[in-house]
C-alpha positions in Angstrom: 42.9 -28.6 7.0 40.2 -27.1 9.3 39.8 -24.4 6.4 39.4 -26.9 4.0 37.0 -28.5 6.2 35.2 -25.2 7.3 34.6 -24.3 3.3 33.2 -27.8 2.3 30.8 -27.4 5.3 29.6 -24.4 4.1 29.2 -25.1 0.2 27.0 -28.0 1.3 25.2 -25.2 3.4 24.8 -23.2 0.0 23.7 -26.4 -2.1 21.2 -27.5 0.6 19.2 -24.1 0.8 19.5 -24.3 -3.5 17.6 -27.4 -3.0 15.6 -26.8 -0.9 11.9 -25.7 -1.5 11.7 -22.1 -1.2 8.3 -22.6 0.4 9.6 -24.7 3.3 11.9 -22.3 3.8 9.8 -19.3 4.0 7.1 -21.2 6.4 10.6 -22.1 8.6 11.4 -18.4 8.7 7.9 -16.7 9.4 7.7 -19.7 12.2 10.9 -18.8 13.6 9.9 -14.8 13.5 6.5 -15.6 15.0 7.9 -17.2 17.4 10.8 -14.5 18.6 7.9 -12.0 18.5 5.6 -13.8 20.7 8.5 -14.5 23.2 9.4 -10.3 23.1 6.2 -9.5 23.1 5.6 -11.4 26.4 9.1 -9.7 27.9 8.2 -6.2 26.4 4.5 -6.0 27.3 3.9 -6.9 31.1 4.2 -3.6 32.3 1.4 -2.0 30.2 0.0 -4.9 30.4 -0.6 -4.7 33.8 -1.0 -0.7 33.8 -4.1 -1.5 31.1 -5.4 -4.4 32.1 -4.3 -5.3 35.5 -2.4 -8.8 34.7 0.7 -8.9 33.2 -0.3 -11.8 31.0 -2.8 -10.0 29.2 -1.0 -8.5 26.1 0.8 -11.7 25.5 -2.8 -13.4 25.3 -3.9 -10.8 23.0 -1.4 -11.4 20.9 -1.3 -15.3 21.0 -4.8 -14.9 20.0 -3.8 -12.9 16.8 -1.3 -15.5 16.2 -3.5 -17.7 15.9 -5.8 -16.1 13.3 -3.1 -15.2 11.7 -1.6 -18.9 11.2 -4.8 -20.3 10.0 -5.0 -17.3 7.1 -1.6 -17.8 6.5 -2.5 -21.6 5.9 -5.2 -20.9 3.7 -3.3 -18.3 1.5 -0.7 -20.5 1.5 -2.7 -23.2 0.5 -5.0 -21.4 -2.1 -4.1 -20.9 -5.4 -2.1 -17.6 -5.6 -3.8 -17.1 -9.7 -7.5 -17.3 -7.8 -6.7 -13.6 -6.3 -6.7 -12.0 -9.8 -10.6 -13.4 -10.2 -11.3 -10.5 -7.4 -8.4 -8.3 -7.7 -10.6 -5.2 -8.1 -13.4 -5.8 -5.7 -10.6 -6.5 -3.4 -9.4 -3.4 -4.1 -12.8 -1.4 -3.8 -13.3 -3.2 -0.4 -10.1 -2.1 1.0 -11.1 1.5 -0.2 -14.0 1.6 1.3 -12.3 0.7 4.6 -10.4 3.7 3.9 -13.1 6.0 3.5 -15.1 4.7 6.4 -12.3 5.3 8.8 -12.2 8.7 8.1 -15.9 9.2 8.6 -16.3 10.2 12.1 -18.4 8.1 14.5 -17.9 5.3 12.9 -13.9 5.1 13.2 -12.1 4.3 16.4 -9.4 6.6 17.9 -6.8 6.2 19.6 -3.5 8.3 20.4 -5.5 11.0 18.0 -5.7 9.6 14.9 -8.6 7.3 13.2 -6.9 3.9 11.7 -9.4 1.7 12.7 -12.9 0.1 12.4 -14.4 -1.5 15.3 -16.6 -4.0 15.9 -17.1 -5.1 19.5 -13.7 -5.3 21.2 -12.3 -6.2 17.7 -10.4 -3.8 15.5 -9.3 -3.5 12.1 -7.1 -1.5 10.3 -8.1 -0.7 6.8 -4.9 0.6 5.7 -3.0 -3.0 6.3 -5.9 -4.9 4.1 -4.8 -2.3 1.6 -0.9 -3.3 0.8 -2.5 -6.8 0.7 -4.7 -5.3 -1.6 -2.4 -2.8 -3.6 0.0 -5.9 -4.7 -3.0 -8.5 -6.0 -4.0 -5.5 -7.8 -0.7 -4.3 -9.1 0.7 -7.2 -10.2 -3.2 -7.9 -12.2 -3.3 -4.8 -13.5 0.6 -5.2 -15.2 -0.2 -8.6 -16.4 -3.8 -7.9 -17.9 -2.4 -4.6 -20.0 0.6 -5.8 -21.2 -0.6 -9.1 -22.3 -3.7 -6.6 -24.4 -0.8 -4.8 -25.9 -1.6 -1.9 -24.4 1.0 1.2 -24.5 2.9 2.1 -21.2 0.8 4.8 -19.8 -2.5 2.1 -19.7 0.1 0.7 -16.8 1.6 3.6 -15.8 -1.4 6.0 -15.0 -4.0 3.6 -13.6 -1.5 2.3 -11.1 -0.1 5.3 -10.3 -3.6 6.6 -9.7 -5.0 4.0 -7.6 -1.1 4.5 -5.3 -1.3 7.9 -5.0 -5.3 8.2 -3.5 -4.7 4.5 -1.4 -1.4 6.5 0.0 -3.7 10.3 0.7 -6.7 8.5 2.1 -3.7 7.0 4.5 -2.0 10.3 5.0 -5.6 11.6 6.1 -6.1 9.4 8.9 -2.6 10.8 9.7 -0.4 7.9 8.8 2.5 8.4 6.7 4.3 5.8 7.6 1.8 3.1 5.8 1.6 6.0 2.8 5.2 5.8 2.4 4.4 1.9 2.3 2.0 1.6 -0.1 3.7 3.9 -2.4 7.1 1.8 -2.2 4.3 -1.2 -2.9 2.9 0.0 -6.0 6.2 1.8 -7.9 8.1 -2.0 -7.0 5.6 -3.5 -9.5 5.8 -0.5 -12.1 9.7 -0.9 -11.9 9.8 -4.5 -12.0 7.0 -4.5 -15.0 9.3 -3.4 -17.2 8.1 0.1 -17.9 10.0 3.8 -18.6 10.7 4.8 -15.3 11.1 8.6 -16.4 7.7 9.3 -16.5 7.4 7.8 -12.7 10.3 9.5 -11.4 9.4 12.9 -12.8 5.3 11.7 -10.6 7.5 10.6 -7.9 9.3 13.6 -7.0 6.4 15.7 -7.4 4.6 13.7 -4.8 7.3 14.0 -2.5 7.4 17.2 -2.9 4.1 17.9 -2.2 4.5 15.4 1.4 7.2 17.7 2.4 5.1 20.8 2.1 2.2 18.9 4.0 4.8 17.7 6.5 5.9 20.9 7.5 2.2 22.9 7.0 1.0 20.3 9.6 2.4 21.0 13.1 2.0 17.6 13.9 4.4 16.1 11.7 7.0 19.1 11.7 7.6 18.0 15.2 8.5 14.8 14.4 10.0 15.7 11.7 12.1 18.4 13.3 12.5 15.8 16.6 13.8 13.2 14.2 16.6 15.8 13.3 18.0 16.1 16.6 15.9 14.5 19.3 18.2 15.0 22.0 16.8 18.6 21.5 13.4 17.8 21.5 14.5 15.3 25.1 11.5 16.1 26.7 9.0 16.1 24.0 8.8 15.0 20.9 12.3 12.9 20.6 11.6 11.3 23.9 11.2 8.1 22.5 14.0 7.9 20.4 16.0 9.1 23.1 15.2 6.2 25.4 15.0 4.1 22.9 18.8 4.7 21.9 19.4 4.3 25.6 17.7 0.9 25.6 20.0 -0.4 22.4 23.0 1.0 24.2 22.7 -1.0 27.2 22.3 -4.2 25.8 25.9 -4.2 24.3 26.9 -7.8 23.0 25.0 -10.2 24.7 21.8 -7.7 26.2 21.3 -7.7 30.0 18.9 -11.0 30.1 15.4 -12.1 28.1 13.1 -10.2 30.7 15.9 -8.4 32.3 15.1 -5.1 30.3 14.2 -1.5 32.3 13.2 0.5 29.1 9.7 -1.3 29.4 9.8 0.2 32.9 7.7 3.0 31.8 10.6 4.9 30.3 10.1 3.6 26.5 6.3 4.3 25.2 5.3 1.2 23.3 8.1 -1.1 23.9 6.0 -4.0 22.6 4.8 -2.5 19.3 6.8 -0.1 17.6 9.8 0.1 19.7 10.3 -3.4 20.2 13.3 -3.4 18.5 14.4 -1.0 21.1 13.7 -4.4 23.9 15.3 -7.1 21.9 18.3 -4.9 21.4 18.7 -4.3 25.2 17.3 -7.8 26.6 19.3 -9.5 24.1 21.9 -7.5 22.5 23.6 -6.9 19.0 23.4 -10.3 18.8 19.7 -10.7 19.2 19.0 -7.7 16.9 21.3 -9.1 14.3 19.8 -12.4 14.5 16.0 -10.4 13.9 17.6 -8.2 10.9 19.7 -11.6 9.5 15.6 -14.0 9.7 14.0 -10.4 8.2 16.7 -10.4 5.9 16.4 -13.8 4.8 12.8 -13.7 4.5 12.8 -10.9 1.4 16.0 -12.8 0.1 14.1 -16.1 -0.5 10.6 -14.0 -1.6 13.2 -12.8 -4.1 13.4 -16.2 -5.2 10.2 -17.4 -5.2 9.4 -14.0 -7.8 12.2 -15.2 -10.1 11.3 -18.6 -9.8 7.4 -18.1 -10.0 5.7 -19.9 -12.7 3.9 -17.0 -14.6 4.5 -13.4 -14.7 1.4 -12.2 -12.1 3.3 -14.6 -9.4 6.6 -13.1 -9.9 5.0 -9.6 -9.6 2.7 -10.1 -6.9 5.9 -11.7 -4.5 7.8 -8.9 -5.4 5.2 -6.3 -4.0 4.6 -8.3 -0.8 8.6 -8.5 -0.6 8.8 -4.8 -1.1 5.8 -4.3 1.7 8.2 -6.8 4.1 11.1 -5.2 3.1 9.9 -1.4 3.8 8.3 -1.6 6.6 11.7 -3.2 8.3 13.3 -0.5 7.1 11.2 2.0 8.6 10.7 0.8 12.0 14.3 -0.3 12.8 15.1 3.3 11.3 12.8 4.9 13.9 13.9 3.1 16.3 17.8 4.1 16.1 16.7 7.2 14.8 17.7 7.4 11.2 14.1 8.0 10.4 11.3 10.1 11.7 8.8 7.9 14.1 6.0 6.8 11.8 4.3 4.0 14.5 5.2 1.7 11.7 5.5 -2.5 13.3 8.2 -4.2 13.1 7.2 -7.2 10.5 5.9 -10.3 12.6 8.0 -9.1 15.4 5.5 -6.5 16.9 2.6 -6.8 18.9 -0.3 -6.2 16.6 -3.7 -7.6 15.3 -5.0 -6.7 11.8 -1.4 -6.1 11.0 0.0 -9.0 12.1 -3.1 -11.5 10.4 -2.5 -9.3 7.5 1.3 -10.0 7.3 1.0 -13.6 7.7 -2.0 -13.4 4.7 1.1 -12.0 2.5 3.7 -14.5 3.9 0.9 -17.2 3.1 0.7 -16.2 -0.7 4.4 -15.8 -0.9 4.6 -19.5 -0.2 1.4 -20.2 -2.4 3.9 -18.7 -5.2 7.0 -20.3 -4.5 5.1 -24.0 -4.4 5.0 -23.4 -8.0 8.3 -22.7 -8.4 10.4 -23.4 -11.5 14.3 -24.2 -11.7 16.3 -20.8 -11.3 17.1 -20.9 -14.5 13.3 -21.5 -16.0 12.0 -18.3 -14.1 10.1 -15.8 -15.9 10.6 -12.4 -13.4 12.4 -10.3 -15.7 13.0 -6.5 -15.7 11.9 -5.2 -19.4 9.9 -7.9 -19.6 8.2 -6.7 -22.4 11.1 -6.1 -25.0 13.0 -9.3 -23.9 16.1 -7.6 -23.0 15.5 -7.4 -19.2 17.6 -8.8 -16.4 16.7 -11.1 -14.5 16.4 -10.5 -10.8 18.3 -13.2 -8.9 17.8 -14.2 -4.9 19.6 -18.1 -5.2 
């Protein structure tokens, strides 16, 4: 009887989230996220905070702060019309490679840790390369839309986007950051792939790329250490896989329930950046597997239901343009809970609206706000119009609920 019971409970679970707008579900899920990284962040930070700024409450300010941008973009975007973005799509575009090309120009970037990511004005910062995937996916999903609908034959798709991909991911790979390249690239072949287009042409592009990024990954000492770290870090202890090392520490301490919110000795000074790209590292030790499953399961849940809002999207630019910003979401997890129990090289990659972070952070909640932008439109699941092959009529549709 309690089984009986325990099922019916759960298929009204199933029919509720059906029902329910996908918009208010995404704004409960990047609240909920927001919230869990502000509250890490805090736990994480006051250490450096107090090492850099002499109060342990200054991060956490910092980052409130950016939190606070971020939500009123995130309003607006969500607010604002997602079919408005293709009336700029390509001056957006040339800003965000001019940002680009301006970081790389030197006395006018700012350093830090070595490498030129950002522009500053004042004490304010920003990072080019995040207004970029923002950037990437208006244009992407624009450019599909405005050649098929012309007619136009595969490589009019296929080459310009591809093209604009490639030098968005080598101006990134200049600054050195091949962590957002590898981003951007995922960005732009998720709307060739979901447009509907031969994908031998791309893969044959594809693996000559990465071929050509592990040649300049091993030519560059700089990454073949971290490449080479990533391999075996306990071997590289002391140097290079240092982080990795501690950070695996950090996970394995927290066991089931972690050791307490706040509780955590990693952020001790033994874990570099515990509040930014290792915070996975904190959660997993401060609040166990359970806390890191609970992250990965809201993370999760997030690209599930941008899913839905693509195939439920009421034109063909919306369902593309939420597949690229769930393919930007979706990566970047990927990559910095990779890093962090070192399945994949360290790339300083954030942990989606978990880490501490400005331009990154307003940036993600920009995208968050034109997924729900997208999905206030939305159709019934069986009216939407995201389809793979879209232009022979014979693709499948993607389903997400």
């Amino acid at each position: 009887m309690t089984a009986t019971k325990s099922v019916a409970r759960q298929a009204r679970v199933v029919v509720l989230l059906r029902e329910m707008p996908t918009s208010m579900i995404i704004v409960t899920l990047v609240g909920a996220l927001c919230v869990m990284g502000t509250v890490m962040v805090g736990s994480a930070s006051e250490i450096v905070s107090i090492e850099t700024y002499g109060s342990a409450w200054s991060i956490l300010i910092r980052q409130c702060m950016w939190l606070a941008l971020g939500t009123l973009v995130m309003v607006v975007t969500s607010r604002m019309d997602y079919r408005k973005w293709r009336r700029f799509a390509r001056l957006f575009m040339l800003v965000a490679f001019g940002g680009l090309v301006v970081v790389l120009v030197p006395h006018l970037a700012v350093k830090a840790t070595g490498v030129s990511r950002w522009i500053g004005f004042g004490s304010f910062d920003v990072q080019p390369s995040e207004i970029m995937k923002l950037a990437l996916a208006v244009f992407g999903a624009d450019l599909v839309v405005r050649k098929q609908e012309a007619g136009g034959a595969e490589r009019t798709v296929i080459g310009p986007l591809l093209f604009v991909t490639v030098a968005a991911a080598g101006l990134v790979l200049a600054e050195p950051d091949m962590g957002t390249a590898v981003v951007l690239g995922c960005i732009g072949l998720s709307v060739l792939f979901v447009s509907g287009v031969s994908f031998r042409p791309i893969l044959k592009v594809g693996g000559l790329i990465a071929l050509v990024a592990v040649v300049v990954s091993l030519v560059d000492p700089y990454r073949r250490e971290r490449l080479l770290s990533f391999l075996n870090p306990t071997a590289h202890a002391s140097g290079s896989g240092y982080q990795v090392v501690q950070s695996l520490i950090g996970l394995g301490s927290g066991h089931i329930l972690g050791v307490g919110l706040g509780d955590g000795t990693e952020k001790w000074g033994f874990l570099p950046n515990p509040h930014s790209d290792f915070i996975f590292s904190v959660i997993g030790q401060e609040l166990g597997l359970v806390g890191t499953l609970g992250v990965l399961a809201l993370l999760g849940a997030l690209c599930w239901f941008g899913l839905r809002a693509a195939n439920r999207a009421a034109d063909r630019f919306g369902g593309l343009l939420a597949v690229a910003i769930v393919a930007w979401f979706a990566v970047e997890t990927v990559i910095n809970v990779g890093a962090v129990i070192g399945l994949l090289p360290v790339t300083g990659i954030p942990l989606p609206l978990i880490s501490y972070g400005g331009s990154s952070l307003v940036i993600t909640m920009a995208g968050a706000g034109v997924l729900v932008s997208i999905a206030r439109g939305e159709q019934t699941a069986g009216e939407g119009r995201l389809t793979v092959g879209h232009r022979t009529g014979a693709g499948h549709r993607i389903r997400a609920g």
